[in-house]
C-alpha positions in Angstrom: 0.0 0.0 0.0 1.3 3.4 -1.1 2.0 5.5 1.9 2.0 9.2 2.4 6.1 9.6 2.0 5.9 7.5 -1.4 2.8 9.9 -2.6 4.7 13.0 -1.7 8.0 11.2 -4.2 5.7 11.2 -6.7 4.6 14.3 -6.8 7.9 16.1 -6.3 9.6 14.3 -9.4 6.5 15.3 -11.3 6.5 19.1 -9.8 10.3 19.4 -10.7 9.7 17.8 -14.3 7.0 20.3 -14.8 7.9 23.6 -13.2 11.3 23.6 -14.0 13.7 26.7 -12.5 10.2 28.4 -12.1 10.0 26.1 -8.8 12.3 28.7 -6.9 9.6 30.9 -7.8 5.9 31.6 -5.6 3.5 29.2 -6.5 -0.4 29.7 -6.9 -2.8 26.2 -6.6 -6.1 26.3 -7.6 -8.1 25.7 -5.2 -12.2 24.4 -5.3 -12.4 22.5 -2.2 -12.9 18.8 -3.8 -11.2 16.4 -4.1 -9.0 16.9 -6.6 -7.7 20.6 -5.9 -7.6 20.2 -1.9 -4.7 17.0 -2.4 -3.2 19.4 -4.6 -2.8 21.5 -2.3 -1.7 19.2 0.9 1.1 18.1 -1.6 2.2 21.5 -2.1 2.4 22.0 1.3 4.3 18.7 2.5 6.8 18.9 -0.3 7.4 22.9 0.9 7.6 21.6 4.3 10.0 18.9 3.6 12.6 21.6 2.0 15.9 22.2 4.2 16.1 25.8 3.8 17.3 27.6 1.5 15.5 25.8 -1.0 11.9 26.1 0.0 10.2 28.0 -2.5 9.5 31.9 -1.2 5.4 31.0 -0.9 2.1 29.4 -2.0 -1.2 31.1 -2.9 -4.5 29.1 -2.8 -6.7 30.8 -5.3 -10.2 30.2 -5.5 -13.2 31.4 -7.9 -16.8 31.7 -6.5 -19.1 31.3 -9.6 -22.1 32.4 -7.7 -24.4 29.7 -9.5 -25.0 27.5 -6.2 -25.6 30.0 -3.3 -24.5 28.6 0.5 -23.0 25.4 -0.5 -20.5 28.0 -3.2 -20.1 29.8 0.0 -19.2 26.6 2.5 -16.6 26.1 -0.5 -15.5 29.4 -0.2 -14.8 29.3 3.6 -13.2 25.4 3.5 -10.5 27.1 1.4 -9.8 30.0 3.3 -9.3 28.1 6.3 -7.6 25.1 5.0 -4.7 27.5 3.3 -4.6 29.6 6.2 -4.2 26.2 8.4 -0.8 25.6 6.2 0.4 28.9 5.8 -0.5 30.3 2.0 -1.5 33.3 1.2 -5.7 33.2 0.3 -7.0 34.6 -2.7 -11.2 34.7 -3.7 -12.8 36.4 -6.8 -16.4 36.4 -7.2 -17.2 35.5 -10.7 -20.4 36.5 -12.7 -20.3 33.1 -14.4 -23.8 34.0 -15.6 -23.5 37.0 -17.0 -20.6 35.9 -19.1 -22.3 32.9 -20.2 -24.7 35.1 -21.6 -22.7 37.8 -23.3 -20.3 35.3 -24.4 -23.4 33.0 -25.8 -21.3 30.2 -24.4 -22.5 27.4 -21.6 -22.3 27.7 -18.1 -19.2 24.8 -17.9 -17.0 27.0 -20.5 -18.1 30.7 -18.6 -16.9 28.9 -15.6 -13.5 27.6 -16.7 -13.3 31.0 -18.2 -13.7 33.0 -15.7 -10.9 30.9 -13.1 -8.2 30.7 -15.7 -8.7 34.5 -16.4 -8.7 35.1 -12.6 -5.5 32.5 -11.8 -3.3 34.3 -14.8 -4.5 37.7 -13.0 -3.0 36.2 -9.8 -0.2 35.0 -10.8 1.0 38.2 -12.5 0.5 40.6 -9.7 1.5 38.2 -6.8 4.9 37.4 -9.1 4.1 34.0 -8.9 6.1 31.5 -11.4 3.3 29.4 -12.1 -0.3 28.1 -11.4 -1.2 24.1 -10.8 -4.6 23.1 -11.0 -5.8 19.5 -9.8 -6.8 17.9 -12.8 -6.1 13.9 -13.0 -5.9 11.1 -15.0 -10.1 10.2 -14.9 -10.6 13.9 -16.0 -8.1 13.0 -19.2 -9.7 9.9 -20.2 -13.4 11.5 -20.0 -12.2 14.7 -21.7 -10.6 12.9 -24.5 -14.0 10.6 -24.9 -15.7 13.3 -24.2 -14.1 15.1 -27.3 -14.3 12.0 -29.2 -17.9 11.9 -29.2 -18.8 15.4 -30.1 -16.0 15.4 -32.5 -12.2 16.9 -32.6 -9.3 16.9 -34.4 -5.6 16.2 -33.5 -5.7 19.5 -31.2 -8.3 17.9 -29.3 -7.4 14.6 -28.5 -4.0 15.7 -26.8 -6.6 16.3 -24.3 -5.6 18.1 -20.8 -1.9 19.4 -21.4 0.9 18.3 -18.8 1.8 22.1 -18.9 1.4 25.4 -21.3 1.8 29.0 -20.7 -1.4 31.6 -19.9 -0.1 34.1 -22.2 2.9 34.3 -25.0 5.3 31.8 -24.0 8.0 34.2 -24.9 7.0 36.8 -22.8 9.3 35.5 -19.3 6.8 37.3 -17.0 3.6 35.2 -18.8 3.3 32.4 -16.0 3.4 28.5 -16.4 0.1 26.4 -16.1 0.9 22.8 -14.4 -0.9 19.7 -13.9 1.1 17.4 -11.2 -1.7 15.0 -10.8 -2.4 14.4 -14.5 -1.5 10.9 -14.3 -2.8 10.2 -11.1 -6.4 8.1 -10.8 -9.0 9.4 -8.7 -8.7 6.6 -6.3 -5.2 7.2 -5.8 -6.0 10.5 -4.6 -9.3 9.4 -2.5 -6.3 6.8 -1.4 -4.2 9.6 -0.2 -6.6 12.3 1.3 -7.8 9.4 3.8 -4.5 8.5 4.7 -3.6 12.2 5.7 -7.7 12.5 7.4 -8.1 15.0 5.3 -11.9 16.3 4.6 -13.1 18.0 1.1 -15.8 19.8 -0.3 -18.4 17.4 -2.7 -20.2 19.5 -5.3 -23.5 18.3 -5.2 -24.0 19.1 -8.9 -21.7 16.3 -9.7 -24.2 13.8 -9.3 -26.5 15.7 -11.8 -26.8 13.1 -14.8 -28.5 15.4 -17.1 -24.9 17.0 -17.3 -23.1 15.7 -20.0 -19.7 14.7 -18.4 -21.2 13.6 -15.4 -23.1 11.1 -17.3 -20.1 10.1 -19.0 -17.8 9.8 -16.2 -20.6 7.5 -13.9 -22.4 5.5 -16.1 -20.9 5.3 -19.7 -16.9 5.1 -18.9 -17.8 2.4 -16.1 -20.2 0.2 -18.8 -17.2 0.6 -21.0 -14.6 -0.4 -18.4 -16.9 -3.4 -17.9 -18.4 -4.8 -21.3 -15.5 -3.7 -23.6 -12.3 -3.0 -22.0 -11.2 -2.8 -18.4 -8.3 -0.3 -19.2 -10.6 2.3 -20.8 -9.2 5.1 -19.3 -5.8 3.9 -19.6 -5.8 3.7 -22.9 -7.8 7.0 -23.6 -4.3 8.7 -21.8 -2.2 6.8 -23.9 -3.6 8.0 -27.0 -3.7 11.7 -25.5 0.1 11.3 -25.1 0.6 10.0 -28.4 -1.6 12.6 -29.8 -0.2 15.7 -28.0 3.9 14.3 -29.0 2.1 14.8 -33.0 0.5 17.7 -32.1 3.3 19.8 -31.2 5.2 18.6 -34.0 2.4 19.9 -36.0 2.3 23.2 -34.1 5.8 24.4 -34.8 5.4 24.0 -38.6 2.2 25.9 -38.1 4.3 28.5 -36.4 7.1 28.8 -39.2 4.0 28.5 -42.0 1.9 31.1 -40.5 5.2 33.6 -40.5 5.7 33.1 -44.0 2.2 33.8 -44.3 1.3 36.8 -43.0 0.1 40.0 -44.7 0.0 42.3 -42.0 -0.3 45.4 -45.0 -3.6 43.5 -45.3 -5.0 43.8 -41.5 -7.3 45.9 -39.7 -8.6 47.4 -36.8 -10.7 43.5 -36.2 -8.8 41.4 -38.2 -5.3 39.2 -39.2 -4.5 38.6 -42.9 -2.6 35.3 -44.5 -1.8 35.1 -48.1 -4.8 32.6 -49.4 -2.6 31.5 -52.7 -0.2 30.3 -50.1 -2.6 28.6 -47.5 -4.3 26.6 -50.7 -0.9 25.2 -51.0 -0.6 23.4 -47.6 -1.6 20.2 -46.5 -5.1 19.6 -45.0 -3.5 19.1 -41.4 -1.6 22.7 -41.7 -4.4 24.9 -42.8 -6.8 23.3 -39.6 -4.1 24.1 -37.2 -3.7 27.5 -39.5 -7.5 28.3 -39.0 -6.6 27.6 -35.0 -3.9 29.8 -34.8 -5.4 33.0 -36.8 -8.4 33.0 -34.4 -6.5 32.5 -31.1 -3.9 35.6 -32.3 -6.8 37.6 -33.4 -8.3 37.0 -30.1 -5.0 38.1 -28.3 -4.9 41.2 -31.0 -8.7 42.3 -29.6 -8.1 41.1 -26.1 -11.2 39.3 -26.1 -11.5 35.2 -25.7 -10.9 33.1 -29.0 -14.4 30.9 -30.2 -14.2 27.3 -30.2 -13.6 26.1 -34.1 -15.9 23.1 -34.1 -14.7 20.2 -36.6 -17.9 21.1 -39.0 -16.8 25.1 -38.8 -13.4 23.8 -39.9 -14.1 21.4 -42.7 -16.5 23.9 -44.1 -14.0 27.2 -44.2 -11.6 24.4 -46.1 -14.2 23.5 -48.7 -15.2 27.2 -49.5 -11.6 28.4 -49.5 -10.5 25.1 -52.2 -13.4 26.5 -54.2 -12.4 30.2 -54.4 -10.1 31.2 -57.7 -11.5 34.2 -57.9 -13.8 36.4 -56.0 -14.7 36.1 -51.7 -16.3 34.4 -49.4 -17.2 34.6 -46.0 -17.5 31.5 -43.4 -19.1 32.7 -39.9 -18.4 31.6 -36.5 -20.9 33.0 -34.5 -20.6 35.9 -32.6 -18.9 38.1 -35.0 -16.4 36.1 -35.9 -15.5 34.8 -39.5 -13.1 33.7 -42.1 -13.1 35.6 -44.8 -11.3 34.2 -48.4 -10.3 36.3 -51.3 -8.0 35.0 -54.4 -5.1 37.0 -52.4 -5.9 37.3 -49.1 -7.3 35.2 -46.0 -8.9 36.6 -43.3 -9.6 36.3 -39.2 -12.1 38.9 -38.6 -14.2 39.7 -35.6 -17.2 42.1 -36.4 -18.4 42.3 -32.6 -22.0 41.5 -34.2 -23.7 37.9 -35.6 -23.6 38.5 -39.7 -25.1 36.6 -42.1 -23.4 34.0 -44.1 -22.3 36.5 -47.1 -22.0 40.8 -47.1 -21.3 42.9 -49.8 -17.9 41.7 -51.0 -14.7 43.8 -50.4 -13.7 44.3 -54.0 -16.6 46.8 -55.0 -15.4 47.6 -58.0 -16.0 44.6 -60.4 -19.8 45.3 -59.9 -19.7 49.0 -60.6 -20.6 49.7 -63.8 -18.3 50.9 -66.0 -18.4 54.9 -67.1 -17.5 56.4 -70.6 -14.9 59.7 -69.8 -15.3 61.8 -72.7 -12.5 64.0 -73.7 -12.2 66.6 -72.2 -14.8 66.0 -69.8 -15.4 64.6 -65.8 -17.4 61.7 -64.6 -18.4 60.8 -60.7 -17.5 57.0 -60.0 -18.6 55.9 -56.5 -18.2 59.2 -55.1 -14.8 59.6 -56.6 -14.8 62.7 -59.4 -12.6 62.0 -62.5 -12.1 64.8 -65.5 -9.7 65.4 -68.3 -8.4 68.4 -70.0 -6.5 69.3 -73.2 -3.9 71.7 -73.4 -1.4 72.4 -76.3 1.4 72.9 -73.6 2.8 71.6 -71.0 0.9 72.1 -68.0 2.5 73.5 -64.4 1.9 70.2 -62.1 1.5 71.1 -58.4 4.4 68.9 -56.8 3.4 65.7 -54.9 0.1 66.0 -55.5 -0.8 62.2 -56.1 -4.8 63.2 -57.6 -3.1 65.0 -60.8 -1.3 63.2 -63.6 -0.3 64.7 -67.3 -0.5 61.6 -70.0 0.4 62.4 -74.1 -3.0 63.0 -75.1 -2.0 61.0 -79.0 -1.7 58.2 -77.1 -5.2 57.8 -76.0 -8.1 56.1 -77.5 -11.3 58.2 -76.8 -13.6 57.8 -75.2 -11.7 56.2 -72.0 -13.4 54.4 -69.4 -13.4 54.9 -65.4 -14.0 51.2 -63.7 -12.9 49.3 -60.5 -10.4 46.3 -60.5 -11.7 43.2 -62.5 -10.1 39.4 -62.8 -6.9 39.5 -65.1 -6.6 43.3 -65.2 -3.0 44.2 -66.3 -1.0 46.9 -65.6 2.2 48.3 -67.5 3.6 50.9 -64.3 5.7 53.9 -65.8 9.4 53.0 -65.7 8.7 49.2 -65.2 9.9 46.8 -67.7 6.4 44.7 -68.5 3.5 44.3 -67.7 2.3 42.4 -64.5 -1.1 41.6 -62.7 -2.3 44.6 -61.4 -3.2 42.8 -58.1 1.0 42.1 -57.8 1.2 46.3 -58.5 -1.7 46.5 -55.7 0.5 44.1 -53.2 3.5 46.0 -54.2 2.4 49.6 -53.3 0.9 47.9 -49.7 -2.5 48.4 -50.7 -5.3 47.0 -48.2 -6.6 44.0 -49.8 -10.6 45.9 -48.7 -9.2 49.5 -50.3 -8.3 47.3 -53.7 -12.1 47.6 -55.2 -12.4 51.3 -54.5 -10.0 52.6 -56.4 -10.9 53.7 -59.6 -9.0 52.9 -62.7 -9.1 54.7 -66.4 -8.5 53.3 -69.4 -7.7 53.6 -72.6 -9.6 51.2 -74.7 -8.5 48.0 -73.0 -5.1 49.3 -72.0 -4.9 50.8 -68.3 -3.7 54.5 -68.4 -4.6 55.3 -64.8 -4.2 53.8 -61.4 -5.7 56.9 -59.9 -3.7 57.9 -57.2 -0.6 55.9 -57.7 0.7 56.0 -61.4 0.3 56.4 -65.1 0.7 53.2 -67.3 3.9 53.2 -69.0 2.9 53.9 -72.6 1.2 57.1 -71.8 4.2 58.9 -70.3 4.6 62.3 -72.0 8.1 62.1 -74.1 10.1 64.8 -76.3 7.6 64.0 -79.0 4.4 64.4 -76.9 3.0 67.9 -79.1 -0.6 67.8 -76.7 -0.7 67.0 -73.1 -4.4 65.8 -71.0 -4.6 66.5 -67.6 -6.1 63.6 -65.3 -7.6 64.8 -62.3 -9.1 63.4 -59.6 -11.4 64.3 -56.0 -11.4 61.3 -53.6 -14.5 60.9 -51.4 -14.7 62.4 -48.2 -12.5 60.4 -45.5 -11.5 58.4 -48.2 -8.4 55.8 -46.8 -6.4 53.4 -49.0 -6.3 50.9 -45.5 
């Protein structure tokens, strides 16, 4: 029979393996009051008082969130904390939660509010008490039923590394973002039932546990025992290993993501609410990298807006993969809920966040392929979406006012009357004065760091079907005035009001 000394081993080769040099550091235990988190937080406290000094580690925090869903019995939870850290010397923090409300605004379930609202309160904690890192109590029964659990409802690779040994509550770059633990993680729930009574050591039982209309509960007493008895007795065991082998994969997978997602990146393309990838470049990748992509865009938008990432469901995922395969050219939008969508262009890829629901499809970004096109007579001025364009003759050459970007002089015997003022279309070609060739006009767009949404606006005039005009950013090449050029035309043009090229 294992005895408290050979528990307290255990847990110190796991703490070390885990925490690393951050174990000099203070430490901050999550703290409920079951089972679970109150072992947790005896083991802390033996393997600190088992430390010749110096070595001890400087303190422990016992942190616990009231969700305010289950009125006196949250509040006998509340208190059994308090006094049991108090008892062993660590420092007690409580934050009332308003699991509800969150629920609510977030349009999320109460379980996910909840989970929410203690990892946002433990990070909090650990940053202003300078604490190294945060250990929570989960074990080897909550791995198997989360990773069954997932299995059910569906998940990809992500999701059946389960409940991660350890990761970091903020950029793991950042040396101040603190280090999430799990010491129990491959403890059984018996083992620590085994240990709490050896010590005499009460805890708290959260009646709503025994609810069966709650999902996991219903899994983790009735469906992983009939499993455990009519199939296989090492269920659960075997759930972990395939969480192990799964995460070991999965973090393979997540550093190519990392190196793809740099190589990626338009950031010329972002804005206010949103991230931008090159979508020529994601169509390229294998079916594995652009799920883990779709992942990553969402949870670095999130951290961009400072607001929580939404779950990707497998369905959500396979279906922003189908619609971005079938784009060659034009956009599409995939919605999330809540505001958030993909959004796929010929050129760009998009994490956006609206902070509204929207409908499947809105106006597309590129405008100007369904604007009509406009005859501009010469001389003579035509309004295009709120833009003014006109043209003038002159037998001499014309003063030009310097850097003035909305007034261009062309060799008027170069042009093919009457011209035409449209937006970007498919194919569109542009030879740029002083270039050596012609090139695709979204390249020349991409080049001049153009915002992919600012692309369709910007009016164009040609000259039968040769572009003359990328209003204000240059003439095409062939209608550069020259030592011949005996009549000049004046191009002029009056952006909208508040027009932006971003």
């Amino acid at each position: 029979m294992a005895t408290v000394g050979s528990y307290l081993d255990r847990f110190e080769k796991s703490l070390i393996q885990l925490a690393g040099p951050r174990i000099s550091q203070p430490f901050l235990i999550a703290a409920s009051g079951g089972p679970d988190s109150t072992a947790l937080l005896r083991l802390f406290q033996l393997w600190r008082d088992r430390q010749p000094p110096p070595r001890g580690i400087p303190r422990l925090l016992a942190g616990h969130v009231h969700h305010g869903l289950r009125g006196g019995e949250a509040e006998a939870d509340a208190e059994f904390v308090r006094e049991l850290a108090e008892r062993h010397g660590m420092e007690f923090l409580l934050e009332k939660a308003a699991v509800r409300r969150l629920a609510e605004k977030e349009k999320r379930s109460l379980e996910w509010a909840g989970r929410e609202a203690r990892y946002r309160a433990l990070e909090r904690w650990a940053r202003q008490h300078g604490a190294g890192g945060v250990a929570t109590g989960h074990n080897r029964d909550d791995q198997a039923e989360t990773i069954l659990f997932r299995l059910v409802r569906g998940t990809g690779l992500k999701g059946l590394a389960g409940i991660l040994p350890r990761r970091f509550l903020g950029p793991p770059a950042d040396p101040s973002t603190p280090l999430l633990i799990r010491p129990l993680l491959d403890w059984s729930r018996e083992e620590i039932l085994a240990f709490l009574e050896q010590l005499g050591q009460p805890c708290r039982e959260d009646r709503s546990n025994q609810d069966l209309s709650i999902p996991r509960n219903a899994l983790r007493r009735q469906i992983l025992p009939l499993l455990e008895a009519a199939v296989h007795g090492g269920a659960r065991k075997s759930l972990c290993r395939l969480s192990r082998t799964a995460h070991r994969s999965w973090r393979l997978l997540e550093e190519l993501c990392h190196e793809k997602w740099a190589g990626l990146r338009r950031p010329g393309a972002d804005g206010p609410e949103s991230l931008a990838l090159s979508s020529t470049g994601f169509k390229l990748l294998s079916s594995s990298l652009k799920r883990q992509l779709l992942r990553l865009g969402l949870e670095e938008l999130a951290r961009k807006i400072g607001r929580p990432a939404p779950a990707l469901s497998l369905d959500q995922t396979l279906e922003a993969l189908r619609r971005a395969a079938g784009i060659r050219t034009g956009w599409d939008r995939v919605p999330l809920g809540g505001g958030w969508a993909v959004e796929i262009g010929d050129e760009i890829l998009s994490f956006t966040h609206t902070g509204r629901e929207a409908g499947c499809r809105r106006e597309r970004p590129a405008a100007g392929a369904e604007a009509p096109a406009l005859p501009l007579l010469v001389p003579g001025t035509v309004e295009w979406q709120s833009w003014r364009i006109s043209i003038e003759l002159s037998g001499q050459a014309p003063a030009i006012p310097t850097g003035s970007r909305w007034i261009e002089v062309v060799d008027a015997d170069r042009l093919s009357p009457p011209l035409e003022v449209r937006g970007r279309r498919a194919g569109d070609r542009f030879h740029p004065l002083g270039a050596s060739g012609s090139q695709k006009l979204k390249e020349f767009f991409r080049a001049a760091g153009l915002a992919l949404q600012a692309r369709g606006r910007i009016p164009l005039v040609f000259s039968g079907a040769e572009l003359a005009w990328v209003v204000g950013f240059r003439i095409g090449h062939r209608f550069r005035v020259t030592e011949k050029t005996a009549r000049w035309a004046v191009l002029k043009a009056e952006p909208p009001a508040g027009w932006s090229q971003r």
